[in-house]
C-alpha positions in Angstrom: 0.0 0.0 0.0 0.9 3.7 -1.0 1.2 6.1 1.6 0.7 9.8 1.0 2.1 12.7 2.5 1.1 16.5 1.9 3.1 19.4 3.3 7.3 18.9 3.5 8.0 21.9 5.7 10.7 21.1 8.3 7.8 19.3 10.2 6.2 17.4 7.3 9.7 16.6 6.3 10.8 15.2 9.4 7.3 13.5 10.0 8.0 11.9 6.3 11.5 10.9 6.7 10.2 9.0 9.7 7.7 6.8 7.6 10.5 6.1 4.7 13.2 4.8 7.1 10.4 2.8 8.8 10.3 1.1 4.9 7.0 3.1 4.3 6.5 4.1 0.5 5.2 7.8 -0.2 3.8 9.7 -2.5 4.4 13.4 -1.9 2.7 16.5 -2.7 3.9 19.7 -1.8 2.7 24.0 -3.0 6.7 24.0 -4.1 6.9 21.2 -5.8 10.1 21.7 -5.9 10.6 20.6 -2.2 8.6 17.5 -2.9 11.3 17.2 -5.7 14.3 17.1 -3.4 12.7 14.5 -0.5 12.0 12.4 -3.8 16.0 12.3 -4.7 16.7 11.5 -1.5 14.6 8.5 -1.2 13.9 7.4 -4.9 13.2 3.7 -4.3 10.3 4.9 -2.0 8.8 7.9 -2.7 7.5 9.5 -5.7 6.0 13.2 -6.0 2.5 14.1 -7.0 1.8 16.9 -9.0 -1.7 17.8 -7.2 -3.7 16.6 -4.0 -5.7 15.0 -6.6 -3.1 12.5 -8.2 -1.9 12.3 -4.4 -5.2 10.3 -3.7 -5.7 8.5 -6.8 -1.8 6.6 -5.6 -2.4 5.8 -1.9 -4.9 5.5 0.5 -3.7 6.9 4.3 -2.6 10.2 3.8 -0.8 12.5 6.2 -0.5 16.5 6.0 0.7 18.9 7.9 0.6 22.3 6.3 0.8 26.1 7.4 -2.3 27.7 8.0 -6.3 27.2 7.1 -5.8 28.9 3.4 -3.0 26.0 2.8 -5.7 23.6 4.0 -8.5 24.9 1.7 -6.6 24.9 -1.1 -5.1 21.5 -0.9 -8.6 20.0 -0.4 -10.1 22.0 -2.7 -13.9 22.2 -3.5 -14.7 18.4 -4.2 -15.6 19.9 -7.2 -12.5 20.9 -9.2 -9.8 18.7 -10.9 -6.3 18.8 -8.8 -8.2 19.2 -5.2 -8.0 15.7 -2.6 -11.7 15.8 -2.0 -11.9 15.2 -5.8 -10.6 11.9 -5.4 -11.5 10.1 -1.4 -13.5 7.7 -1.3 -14.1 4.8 1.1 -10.6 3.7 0.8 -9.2 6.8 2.2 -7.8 8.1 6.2 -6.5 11.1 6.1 -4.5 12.0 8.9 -4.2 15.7 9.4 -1.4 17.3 11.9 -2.0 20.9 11.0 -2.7 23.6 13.7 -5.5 24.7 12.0 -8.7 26.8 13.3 -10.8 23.7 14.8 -14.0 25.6 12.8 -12.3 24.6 9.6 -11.4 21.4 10.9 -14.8 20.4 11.9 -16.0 21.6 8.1 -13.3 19.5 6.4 -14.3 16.4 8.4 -17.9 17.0 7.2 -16.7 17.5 4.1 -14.5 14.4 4.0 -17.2 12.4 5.3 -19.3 13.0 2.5 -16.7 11.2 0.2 -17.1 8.2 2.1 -13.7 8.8 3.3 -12.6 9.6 7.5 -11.0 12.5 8.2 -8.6 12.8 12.2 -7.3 15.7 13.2 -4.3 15.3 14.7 -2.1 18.1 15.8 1.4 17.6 17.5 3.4 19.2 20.6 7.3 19.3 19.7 9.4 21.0 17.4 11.5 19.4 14.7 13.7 17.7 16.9 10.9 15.7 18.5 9.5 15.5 14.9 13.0 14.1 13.8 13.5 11.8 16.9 9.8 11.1 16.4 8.9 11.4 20.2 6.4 14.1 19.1 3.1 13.9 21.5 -0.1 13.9 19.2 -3.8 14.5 20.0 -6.1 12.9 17.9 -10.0 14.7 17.4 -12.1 12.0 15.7 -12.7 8.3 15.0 -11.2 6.6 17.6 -11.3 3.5 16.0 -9.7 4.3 13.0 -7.3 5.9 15.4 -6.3 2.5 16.4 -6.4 1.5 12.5 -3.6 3.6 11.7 -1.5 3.8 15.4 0.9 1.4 13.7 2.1 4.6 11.3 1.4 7.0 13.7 4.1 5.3 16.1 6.7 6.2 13.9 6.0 9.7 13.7 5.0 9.9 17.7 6.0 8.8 21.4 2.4 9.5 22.8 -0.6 9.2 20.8 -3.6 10.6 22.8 -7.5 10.4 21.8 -9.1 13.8 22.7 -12.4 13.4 21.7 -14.3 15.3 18.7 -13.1 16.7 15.7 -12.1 20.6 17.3 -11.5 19.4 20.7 -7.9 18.5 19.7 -7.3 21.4 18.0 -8.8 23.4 21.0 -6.5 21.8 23.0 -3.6 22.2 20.8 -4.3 26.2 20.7 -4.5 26.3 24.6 -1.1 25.0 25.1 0.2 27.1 21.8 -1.4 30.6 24.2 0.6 29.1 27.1 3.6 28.7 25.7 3.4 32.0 24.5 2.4 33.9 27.5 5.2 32.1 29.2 7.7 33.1 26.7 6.4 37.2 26.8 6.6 36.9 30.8 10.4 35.6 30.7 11.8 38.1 27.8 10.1 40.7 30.2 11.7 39.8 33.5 14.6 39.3 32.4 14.8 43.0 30.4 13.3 44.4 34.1 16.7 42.3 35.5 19.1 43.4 32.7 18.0 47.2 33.3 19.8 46.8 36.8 22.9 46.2 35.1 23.2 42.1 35.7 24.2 40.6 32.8 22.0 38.4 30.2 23.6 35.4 30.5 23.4 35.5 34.6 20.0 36.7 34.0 19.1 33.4 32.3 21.1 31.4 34.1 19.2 32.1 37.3 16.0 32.4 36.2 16.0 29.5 34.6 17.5 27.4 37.9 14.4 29.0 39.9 10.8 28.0 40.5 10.0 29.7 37.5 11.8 27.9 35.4 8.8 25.4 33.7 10.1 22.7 31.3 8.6 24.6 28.3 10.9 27.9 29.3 13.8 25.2 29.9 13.7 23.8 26.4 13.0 27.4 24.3 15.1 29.7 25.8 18.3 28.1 25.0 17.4 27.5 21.6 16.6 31.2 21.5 20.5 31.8 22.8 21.5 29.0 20.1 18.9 29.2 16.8 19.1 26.9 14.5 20.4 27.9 11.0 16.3 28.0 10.3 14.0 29.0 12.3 11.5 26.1 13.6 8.5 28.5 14.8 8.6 31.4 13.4 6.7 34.9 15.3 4.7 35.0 11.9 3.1 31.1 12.5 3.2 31.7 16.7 0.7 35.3 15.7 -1.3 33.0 14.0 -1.8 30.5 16.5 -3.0 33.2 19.0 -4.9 34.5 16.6 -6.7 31.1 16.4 -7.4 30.9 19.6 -9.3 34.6 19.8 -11.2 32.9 16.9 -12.1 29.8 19.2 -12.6 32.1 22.4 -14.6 34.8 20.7 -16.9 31.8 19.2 -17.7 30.4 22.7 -18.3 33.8 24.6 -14.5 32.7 26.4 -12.5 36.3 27.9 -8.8 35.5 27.5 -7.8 39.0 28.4 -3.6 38.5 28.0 -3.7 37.0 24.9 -5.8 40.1 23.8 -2.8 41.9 24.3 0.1 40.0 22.8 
């Protein structure tokens, strides 16, 4: 059986490489094509690249994605009525697997929309950054089926060190957003006390240094702020994708009457 895989960001790509070294075959569809292009040459016994979401379907039956942002998910799903979109080719044969951190009104839509192909549709966002992606000990929240959750664990493990079953399509994305908001907030709180610290004259590095040996120091600000002293060559979350993300979550809040007055703010 094919395997499909839509999206090869850094995430998707790590998330993809996973499932090839496990002896997985893909096909691969990405907006670039020409990043679908170079996983291709890296792996040609295994994968092969699709030149739409449509083509993607028509060659394998559980497909994966993990793409930027709702417009990226609307466009790669297309209207079920055009020519290159995947809902113009699921049927009953199909799972798709979806890891984007999308807004969970879309998701519940696309699930619908899915559904209406014959086809199932999880949601599945992940907590990690590329490095969990790459070591595959990424946590992941599934919102959906959880039966066919348990149809398609056995790719899933790969990819992830904790699968979890939240409950309905939107409640994993929910959930997703909420610790996205967090992680933020806690971020905002540290680069501020530490500038309130450095404008005493102690230096940065002691700054962090004791801050982050101190009862403040959770295991979210543990793991980001040295990667913020030492970036990688490219960036992994970028201030662009974290805006949108928080932007999400006013969406979600402002939906269900919810005050979340700091995140207003940010």
């Amino acid at each position: 059986m094919m395997y499909g895989m839509i999206g090869l960001g850094m995430m998707g790509r790590a998330m993809a490489t996973r499932l090839v070294e496990a002896g997985y075959d893909l096909v691969v569809y990405n907006r670039t094509l020409s990043k679908a292009e170079r996983f291709a040459k890296q792996y040609p016994a295994h994968v092969q690249v699709a030149s739409s979401p449509r083509e993607l379907a028509e060659k394998s039956q559980w497909i994966f994605s993990v793409v930027t942002d709702d417009l990226a998910i609307e466009q790669i799903a297309g209207t079920g009525h055009d020519d290159h979109g995947l809902l113009s080719a699921l049927g009953p044969q199909h799972i798709w697997v979806d890891s984007s951190t999308i807004s969970p009104r879309l998701s519940r839509k696309m699930s619908d929309m899915v559904a209406q192909t014959g086809a199932v549709r999880l949601e599945a966002p992940v907590s990690g950054s590329v490095d969990a992606a790459r070591a595959g000990t990424l946590l992941m929240f599934i919102g959906g089926s959880q039966d066919v959750m348990e149809q398609v664990r056995p790719a899933l493990d790969h990819m992830a060190a904790r699968i979890e079953w939240v409950g309905e399509v939107g409640q994993a994305l929910a959930l997703k957003l909420g610790m996205n908001l967090n992680l933020a907030l806690q971020i905002e709180g540290f680069v501020e006390g530490m500038m309130i610290a450095e404008s005493a004259g102690l230096p940065r590095e002691k700054v962090i240094h004791f801050m982050l040996n101190s009862v403040i120091a959770s295991p979210a600000l543990k793991y980001r702020v040295p990667l913020a002293q030492n970036p990688p060559d490219e960036p992994w979350f970028t201030i662009k994708l974290m805006l949108k993300d928080l932007n999400l979550a006013l969406e979600q809040a402002n939906q269900h009457a919810t005050a979340i007055p700091l995140t207003s703010t940010v």
